[in-house]
N, C-alpha and C positions, 0 to 999 in steps of 0.2 A: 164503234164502241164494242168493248169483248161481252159475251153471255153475262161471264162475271160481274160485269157491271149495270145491266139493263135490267135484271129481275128490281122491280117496281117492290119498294114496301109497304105500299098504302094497298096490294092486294089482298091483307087481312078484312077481314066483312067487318070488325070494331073492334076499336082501342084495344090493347092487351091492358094500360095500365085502365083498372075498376075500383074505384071508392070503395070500402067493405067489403072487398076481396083481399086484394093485394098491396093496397096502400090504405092510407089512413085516411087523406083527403089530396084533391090536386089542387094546387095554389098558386097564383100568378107570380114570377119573379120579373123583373125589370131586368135584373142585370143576374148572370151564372157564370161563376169565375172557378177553374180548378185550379186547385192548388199544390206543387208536386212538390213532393220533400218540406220538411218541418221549414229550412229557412226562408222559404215564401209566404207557409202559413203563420208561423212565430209573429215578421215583422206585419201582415198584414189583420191579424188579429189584435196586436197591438197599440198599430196606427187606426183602430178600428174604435178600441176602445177608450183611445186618446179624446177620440169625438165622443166621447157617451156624455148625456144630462141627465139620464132619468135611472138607470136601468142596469146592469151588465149581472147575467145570471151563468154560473159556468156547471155545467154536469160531466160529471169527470170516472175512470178507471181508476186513473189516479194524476194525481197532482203535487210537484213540490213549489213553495213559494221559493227554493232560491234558483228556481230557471232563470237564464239569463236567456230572453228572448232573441237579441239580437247580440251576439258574440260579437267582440271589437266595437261596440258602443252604438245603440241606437242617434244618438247625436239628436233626442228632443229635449234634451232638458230636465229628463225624472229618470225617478231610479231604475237601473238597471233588471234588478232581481222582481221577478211576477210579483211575489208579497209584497215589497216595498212599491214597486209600481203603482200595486188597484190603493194602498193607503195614500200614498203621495197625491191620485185624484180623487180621493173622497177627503181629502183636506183642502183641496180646491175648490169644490162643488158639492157645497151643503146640502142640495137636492138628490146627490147620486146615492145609490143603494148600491152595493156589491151582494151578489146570493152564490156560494160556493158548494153545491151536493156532489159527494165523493163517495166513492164504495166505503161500502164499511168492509175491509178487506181480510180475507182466511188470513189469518196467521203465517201461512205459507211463502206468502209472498213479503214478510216483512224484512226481510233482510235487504230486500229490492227498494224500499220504499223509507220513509222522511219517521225521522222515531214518532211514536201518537204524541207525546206531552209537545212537540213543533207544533202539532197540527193546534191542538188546542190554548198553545199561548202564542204565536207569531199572527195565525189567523183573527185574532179577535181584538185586536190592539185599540178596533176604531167598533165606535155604535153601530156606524151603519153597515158593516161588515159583519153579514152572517156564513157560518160556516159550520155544515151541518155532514155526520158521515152516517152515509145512508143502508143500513143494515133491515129496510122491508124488502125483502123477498126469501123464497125459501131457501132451507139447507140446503150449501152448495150449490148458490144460485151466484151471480155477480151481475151486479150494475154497469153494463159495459158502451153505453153512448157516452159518445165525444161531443159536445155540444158546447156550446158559447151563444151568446143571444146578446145583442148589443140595443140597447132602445127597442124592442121589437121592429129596430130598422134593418140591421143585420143577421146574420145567423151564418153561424160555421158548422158544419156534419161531417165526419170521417172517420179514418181512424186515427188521429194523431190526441192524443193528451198535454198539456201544458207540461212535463216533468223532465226528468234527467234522462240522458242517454238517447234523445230524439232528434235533437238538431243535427242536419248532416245537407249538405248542397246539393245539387243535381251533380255535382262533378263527381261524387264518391268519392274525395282522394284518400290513398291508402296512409297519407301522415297529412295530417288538417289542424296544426296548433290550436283552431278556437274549438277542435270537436273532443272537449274534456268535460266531464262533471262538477256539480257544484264542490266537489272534492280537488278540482282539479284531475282528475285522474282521466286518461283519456279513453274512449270506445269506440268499437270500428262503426265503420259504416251502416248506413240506415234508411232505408226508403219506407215512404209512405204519403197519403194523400188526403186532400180535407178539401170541401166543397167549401164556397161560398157562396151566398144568396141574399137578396132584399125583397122588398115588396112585398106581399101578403104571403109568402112563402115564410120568412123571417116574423111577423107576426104569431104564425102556427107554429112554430117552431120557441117562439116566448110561452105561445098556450100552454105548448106540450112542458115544457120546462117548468112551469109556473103547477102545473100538476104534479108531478113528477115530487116538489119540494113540498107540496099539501100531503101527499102520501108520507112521505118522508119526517114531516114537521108536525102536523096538522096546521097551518097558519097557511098565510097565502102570502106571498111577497107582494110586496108596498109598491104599484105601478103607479106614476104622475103622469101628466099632461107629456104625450110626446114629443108633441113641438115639429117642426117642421126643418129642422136640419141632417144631415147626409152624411152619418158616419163612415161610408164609402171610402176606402182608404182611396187616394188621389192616380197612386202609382201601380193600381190593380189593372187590367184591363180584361173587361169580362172576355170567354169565351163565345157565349153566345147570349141574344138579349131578346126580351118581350115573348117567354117562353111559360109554358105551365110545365110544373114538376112539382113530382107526387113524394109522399112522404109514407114511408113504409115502416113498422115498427115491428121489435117482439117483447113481449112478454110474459112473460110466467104466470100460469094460475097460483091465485095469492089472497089465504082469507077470503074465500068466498067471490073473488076476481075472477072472473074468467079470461086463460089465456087468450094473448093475439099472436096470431101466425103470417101475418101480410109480408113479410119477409121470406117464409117460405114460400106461399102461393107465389109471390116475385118469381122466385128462382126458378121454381117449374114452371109458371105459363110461360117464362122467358124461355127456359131451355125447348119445349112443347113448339114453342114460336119459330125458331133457329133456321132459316133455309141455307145458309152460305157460310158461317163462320160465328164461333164462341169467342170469346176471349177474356179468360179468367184473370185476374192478379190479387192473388190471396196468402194471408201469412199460414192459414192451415186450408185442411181438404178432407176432411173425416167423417165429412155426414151421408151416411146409407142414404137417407131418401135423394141426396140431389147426385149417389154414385147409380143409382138404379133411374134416375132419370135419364143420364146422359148415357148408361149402358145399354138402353134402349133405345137409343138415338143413334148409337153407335155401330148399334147392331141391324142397323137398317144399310141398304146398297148406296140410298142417296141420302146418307149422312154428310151434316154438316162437319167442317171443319171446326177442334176443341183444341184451344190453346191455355194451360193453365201454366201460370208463373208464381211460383212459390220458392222459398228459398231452398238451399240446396238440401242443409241439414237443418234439423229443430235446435233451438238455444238450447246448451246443455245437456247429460248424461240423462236426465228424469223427464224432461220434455222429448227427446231423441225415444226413451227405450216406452214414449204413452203416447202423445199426439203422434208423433215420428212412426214407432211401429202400427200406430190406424194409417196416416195418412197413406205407408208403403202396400197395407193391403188394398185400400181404395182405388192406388193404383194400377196395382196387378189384376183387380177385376176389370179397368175398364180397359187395359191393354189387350184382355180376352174377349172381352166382346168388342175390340176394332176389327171388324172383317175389312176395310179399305187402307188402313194404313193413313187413319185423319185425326190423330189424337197423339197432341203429345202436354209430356211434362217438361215443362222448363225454367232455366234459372237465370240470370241476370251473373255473366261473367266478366268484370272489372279488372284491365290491368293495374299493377300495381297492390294491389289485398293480400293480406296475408295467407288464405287459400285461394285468394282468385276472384269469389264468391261473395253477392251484395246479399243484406238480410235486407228480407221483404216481408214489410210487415201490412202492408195495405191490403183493401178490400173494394177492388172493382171491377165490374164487368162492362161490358159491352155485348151487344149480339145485333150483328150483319152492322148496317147503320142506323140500324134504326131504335135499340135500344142503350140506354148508358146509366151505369147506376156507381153512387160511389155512399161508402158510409163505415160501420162499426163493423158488422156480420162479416166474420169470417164464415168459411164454407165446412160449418161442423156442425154436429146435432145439436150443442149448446146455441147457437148461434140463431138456431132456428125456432124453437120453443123454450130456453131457460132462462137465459139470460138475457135482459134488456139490450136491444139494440134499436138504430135508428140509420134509414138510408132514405137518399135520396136519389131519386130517378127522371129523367127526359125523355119522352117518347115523340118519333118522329110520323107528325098526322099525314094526311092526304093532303095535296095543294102545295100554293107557293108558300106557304107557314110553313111545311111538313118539308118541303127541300131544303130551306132556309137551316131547320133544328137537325136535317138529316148531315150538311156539311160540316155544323158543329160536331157532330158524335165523332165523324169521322176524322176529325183536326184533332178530338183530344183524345181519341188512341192513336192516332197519331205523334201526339205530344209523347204519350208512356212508354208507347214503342221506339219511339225515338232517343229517349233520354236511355234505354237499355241497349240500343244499337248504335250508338255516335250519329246518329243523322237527323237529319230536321223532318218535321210533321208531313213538308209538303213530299220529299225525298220519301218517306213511310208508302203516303197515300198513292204515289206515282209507281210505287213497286208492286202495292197490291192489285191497280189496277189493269199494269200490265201482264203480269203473272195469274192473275185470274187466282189468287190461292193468296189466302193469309200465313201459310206453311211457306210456301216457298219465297214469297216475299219477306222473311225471318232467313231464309238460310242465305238468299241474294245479298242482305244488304250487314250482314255481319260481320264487324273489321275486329278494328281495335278490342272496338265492345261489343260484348254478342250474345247472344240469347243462346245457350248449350241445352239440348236435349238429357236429362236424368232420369233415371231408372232405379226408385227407391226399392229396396226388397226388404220383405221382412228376415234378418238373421236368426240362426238359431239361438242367441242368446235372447233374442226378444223374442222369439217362437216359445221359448220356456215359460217367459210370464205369461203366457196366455191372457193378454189385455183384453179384454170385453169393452167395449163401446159404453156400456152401462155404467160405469164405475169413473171413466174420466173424460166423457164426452157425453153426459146424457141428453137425452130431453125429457127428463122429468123429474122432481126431487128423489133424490134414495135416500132413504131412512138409514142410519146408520146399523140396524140390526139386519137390513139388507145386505149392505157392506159385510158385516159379520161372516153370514150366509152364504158372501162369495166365494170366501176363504176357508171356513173351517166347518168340522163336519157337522153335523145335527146336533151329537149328544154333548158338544166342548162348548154349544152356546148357549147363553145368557140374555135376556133383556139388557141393549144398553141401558136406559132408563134404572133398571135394577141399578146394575152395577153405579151408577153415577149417585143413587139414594143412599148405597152404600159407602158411597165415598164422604157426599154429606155427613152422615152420622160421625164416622169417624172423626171428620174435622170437626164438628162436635165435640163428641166427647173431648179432643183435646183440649178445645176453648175451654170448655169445664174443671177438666185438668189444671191449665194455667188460673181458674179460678180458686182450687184448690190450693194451690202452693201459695198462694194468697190467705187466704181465710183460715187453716187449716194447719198444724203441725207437720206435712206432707212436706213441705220447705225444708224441714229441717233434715226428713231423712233422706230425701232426692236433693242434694246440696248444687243446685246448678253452677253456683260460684267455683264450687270445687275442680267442675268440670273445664270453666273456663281457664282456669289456673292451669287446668293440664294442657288445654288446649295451646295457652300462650307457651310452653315449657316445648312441646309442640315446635310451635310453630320458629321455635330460636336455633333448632337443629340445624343443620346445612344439607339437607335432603329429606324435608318436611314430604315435601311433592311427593317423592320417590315411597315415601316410607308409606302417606295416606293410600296411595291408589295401590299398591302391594297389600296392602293389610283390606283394602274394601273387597280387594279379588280372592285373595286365599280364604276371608270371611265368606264372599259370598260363593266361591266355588264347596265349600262345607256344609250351604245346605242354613246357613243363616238368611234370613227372608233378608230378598235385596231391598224391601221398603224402609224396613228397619236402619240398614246400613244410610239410606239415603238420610233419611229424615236423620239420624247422627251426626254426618256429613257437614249435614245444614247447622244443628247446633252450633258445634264446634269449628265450620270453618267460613262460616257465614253464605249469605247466597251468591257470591262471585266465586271464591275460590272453591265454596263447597258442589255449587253446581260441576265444577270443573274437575275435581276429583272424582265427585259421581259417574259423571260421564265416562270418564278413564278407568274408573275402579272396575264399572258395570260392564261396560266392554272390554275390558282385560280376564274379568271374571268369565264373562261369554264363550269367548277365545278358548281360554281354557276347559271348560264344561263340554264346549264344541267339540274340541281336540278330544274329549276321553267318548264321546259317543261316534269321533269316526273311527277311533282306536278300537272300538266294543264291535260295530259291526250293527248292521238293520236286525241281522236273526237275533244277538242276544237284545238289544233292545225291545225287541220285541216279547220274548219270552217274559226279559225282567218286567214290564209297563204293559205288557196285554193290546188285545187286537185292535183296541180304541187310539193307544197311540199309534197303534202301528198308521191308521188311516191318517191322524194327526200327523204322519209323519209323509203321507204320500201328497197333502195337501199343501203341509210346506214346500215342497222338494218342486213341485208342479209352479207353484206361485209366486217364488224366490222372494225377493225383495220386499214386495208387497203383503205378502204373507206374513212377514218376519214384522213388518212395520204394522199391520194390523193386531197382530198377537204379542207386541209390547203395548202397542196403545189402550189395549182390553184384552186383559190376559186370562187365559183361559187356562192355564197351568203354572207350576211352582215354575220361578226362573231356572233353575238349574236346568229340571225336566225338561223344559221346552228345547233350552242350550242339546243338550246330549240328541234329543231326536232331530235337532237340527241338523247335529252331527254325521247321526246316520244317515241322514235322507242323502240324495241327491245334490242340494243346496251347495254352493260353492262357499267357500269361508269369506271371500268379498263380498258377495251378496247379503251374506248372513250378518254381517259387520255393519254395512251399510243401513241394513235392515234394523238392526238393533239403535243402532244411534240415530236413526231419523226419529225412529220410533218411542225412546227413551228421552231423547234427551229435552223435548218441550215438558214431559210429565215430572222432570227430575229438576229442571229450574222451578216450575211451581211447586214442587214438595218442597224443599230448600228454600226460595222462598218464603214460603207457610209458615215454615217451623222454625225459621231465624224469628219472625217477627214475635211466634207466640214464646221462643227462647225469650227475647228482649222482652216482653210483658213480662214475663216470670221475675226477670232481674229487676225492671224495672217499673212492678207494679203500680197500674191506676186504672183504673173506673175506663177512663180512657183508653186506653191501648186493649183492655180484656174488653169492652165493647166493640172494637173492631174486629177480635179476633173471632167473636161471636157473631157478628153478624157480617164476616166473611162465609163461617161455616151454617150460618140459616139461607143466606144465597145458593150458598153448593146445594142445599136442600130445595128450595125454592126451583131455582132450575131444572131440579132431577126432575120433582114432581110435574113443573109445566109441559118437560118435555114428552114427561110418560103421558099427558092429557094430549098433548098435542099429537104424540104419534098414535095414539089411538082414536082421534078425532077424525084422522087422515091416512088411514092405514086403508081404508077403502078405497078413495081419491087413489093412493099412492100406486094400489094395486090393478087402476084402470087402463 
């Protein structure tokens, strides 16, 4: 037997995994089944919930009902798509409850996700079908465990969500007919992993659920008699059986809640533990505290071997230049404190892919044989303190129990390693332990398919946004006038809360306004009918388009308030097409404003707007995109002005473009919006519609106010 393989794990003096440290509770499972890629866990969640009598609670990222669980037809006899499914067995089984809690989700990510009025009529079709979107936790916090809970007989933990874009095989193939969205539209490849469990493990894992939706609801889900049947899907075959595993959680402090960190403490007593070998598989890698654990680890002469597998690039341009440029520096520290050359990063490289390259979106570790953990947490500072997660863990004890759970650990990185190297589990484990090295058993056995070594670096285009860790990887809530404070100097800011009270009033006063042209002679000389007439005279041109967004950019490059223009906009061309010109007119107007302040020069801008812009001007130029997007969101100067010192700064005109329209154009659909509907009240006055319009604008108020209590309630908290 080599060295490699004889060091003993049960020579730790106690458990690493501790109740009220690092886990939440340890629970007995009967059976622990891993599950690799969506189309294992899809049909066996299922076939899981096929068996349910009493119970099925799902806590979700996100969720659409028209998943198709098993592409090319399940073949049980009910409907295909998840929504129609959980309704088809609660018209079976009068006794069943369905409970569905989903992020109440940033706005951010809507364009990814099922429009809200789906969520609210498709989900609710049935009584016993509740369907609740969970928005308790703080600002810029997200609800991000993957749960399923079947009779408290079951339980599923990972990272996989029931929704579009997930289903994908162990094969990865780079063309797979059934891997297209409920759109039909297809998407490439996709890994990731989700535990399965029963026995009192699945019970705690109902608790935790069953809390989770009291926070959420205040109500408690309706649990009956659980009966004595085995939702145990038939064609599952566990990994390993008669095992304790631990349930680790995070949570955000919340109203007086105090955070749980047993996720992090996981991560370090794990890494702290390590004698022979890591093995990371994570969709991100951004968190300072577990890059300073392992750089410490690293920085030792009998450091263990650290294998992270993450994908090559981040999804997308905004992902790539925020998680992307943290994840590339996390890197490069810990390349510097490798004094042995035992650290690498790598990625899962598939023949046949369009670059080659598998997304990896999972979240598991292992360490030596003796630890294995799978769940939501990815390896970021949000992950660790912000946002809600949920993992599960197996530790391998002392005794014939402790070999027994130690050969399971080892078969199911051998499983993950396998599925990214074309070879089987036993092939994996027979390399490692010939090689005495988890590194060089990865370079021995890589064909077809192979694990490639990357080397992320931060560019100088992402060196320019100067990304902070704070702003899009916290661990703690940021107040939005923090946010402010990253960006712009001292004397250009404002109380957000101000500014949002301010915004109140105004929608205000308009509601009032529309109540005027009502009650009032005001009708008769503000003629809005008139307007309309012009509008349609307008709109019968044959270069309507061309004419609106020329005429909103020459207005607003002159120094006419671009709210003004918008809110016109909206009158006159309603809130689809008018958002649409806004958008175009305001960034055409930008362009141009832009273009006379790179034409002007920093020095005379400076002269003309004084030293205050000048800073305003070194703040944009340093923060690019982010800047730009922050200072249309709460603007801190006249559009034009901000346009021209853009110009002079540094700032690239795509950046600035970019900036402008991420920035603009959520505040430019609700202004338009707003002012179609309070246009329509005016036209078509009633009690009715000027009461909405009013107590649209006492909410804008109402809000301002809570949030100005709220962020001074916790501006203490905030600053600890």
């Amino acid at each position: 037997m080599s060295t490699y393989s004889s060091v003993s794990s049960h020579a730790r003096r106690r458990p690493l995994l501790q109740p009220g440290r690092n886990c939440w509770r340890l629970a007995h499972a009967g059976r622990f089944a891993l599950l690799i890629d969506a189309d294992a866990y899809f049909r066996a969640v299922r076939q899981a919930m096929l068996g349910a009598r009493d119970c099925i609670i799902i806590l979700s990222w996100d969720i659409d009902r028209r998943t198709v669980m098993v592409p090319g037809g399940a073949g049980d006899g009910h409907p295909e798509a998840l929504g129609d499914f959980l309704h088809a067995l609660l018209e079976e089984r009068p006794q069943l409850r369905v409970y569905v809690l989903n992020w109440d989700f940033a706005m951010l990510y809507a364009l990814e996700r099922e429009l809200l009025p789906a969520y609210r009529t498709s989900w609710r079709r049935q009584r016993r079908m509740a369907f609740q979107m969970d928005d308790r936790h703080p600002v810029g916090a997200s609800h991000h465990q993957k749960i399923v809970v079947v009779d408290d007989k079951v339980g599923f933990v990972g990272g996989l969500d029931i929704t579009k874009c997930r289903w994908d095989t162990q094969e990865h193939a780079g063309s797979n007919p059934l891997r297209v969205d409920a759109d039909g539209k297809p998407y490439g490849p996709f890994h990731d992993v989700q535990a399965m469990v029963d026995g009192e493990v699945a019970e705690a894992l109902g608790e935790l659920a069953r809390q989770r939706w009291n926070r959420a609801t205040g109500n408690w889900p309706v649990v009956h008699g659980r009966g004595v049947h085995d939702p145990w899907p038939e064609d599952v075959t566990p990994d390993v059986t008669d095992v304790d595993v631990a349930i680790s959680r995070t949570e955000p402090a919340f109203q007086g809640a105090p955070g749980v960190t047993e996720v992090r403490a996981l991560y370090l007593d794990a890494i702290a533990s390590a004698r022979r070998h890591m093995f990371f598989e994570n969709q991100y890698f951004t968190s300072d505290t577990l890059c300073k654990a392992l750089a410490q680890r690293l920085s030792s002469p009998d450091a263990p071997e650290v294998v992270v597998v993450s994908p090559r690039n981040q999804s997308g341009w905004l992902e790539q230049a925020t998680m992307g440029a943290l994840r590339a520096r996390i890197h490069q520290r810990l390349r510097a404190a490798d004094v042995c050359g035992r650290y690498r990063m790598m990625c899962p490289e598939v023949p046949g892919l369009e670059d080659g390259f598998l997304n990896v979106h999972s979240k598991v570790f292992s360490i030596d044989d003796d630890l294995f953990c799978v769940g939501s947490a990815n390896m970021s500072n949000r992950s660790m303190a912000f946002d809600t997660e949920c993992n599960l863990s197996l530790e391998a004890a002392a005794g014939e129990q402790g070999e027994r759970v130690r050969a399971a650990i080892a078969w199911m990185r051998g499983r993950l390693l396998g599925e990214h190297l074309g070879a089987s589990p036993e092939a994996v484990s027979e390399a490692i332990q010939a090689e005495g090295s988890l590194l060089r058993a990865i370079e021995r056995l890589g064909g077809h398919r192979r694990l490639v070594a990357i080397d992320p670096v931060v560019t100088p285009e992402m060196a320019l946004l100067a990304i902070d860790n704070v702003v899009f990887d916290p661990e703690r809530p940021i107040t939005p006038d923090e946010l402010v404070a990253e960006f712009l100097p001292e004397e250009a800011r404002q109380p957000v809360s101000r500014r949002l009270i301010g915004l109140g009033v105004l929608a205000l006063l308009l509601g009032l306004l529309a109540l005027a042209w009502r009650a009032t002679p005001l009708g008769d000389a503000i003629n809005l009918a008139s307007l309309v007439a012009a509008a349609k005279a307008l709109d019968a041109m044959p270069f309507t388009p061309l004419i609106a967004v020329a005429a909103f950019a020459l207005a607003g490059a002159m120094m006419v308030p671009v709210t003004l223009l918008i809110a016109v906009t909206g009158v006159v061309f309603g809130p689809a097409y008018g958002a649409l010109y806004a958008i175009a007119g305001s960034t055409l107007s930008a362009a141009l404003s832009y273009g006379l302040g790179w034409w002007a020069g920093r020095d005379a801008v400076r002269s003309l707007l004084g030293n205050r812009i000048n800073r305003l001007s070194k703040r944009v130029a340093r923060r690019g995109i982010l800047a730009v997007m922050v200072i249309r969101v709460l603007p801190v100067a006249p559009f034009v002005v901000i346009n021209v010192v853009a110009g002079a700064s540094h700032i690239s005109l795509r950046d600035f473009l970019i900036g402008t329209v991420l920035g603009m154009a959520p505040g430019i659909v609700l202004t338009v919006t707003f002012v179609h509907h309070l246009a329509e009240a005016a036209r078509r006055p009633s009690l009715g519609a000027v009461a909405v319009v009013a107590l649209v604008a006492l909410l804008l108020i109402a809000t301002a106010l809570g949030l100005q209590k709220l962020f001074a309630a916790r501006e203490g908290a905030w600053k600890n």
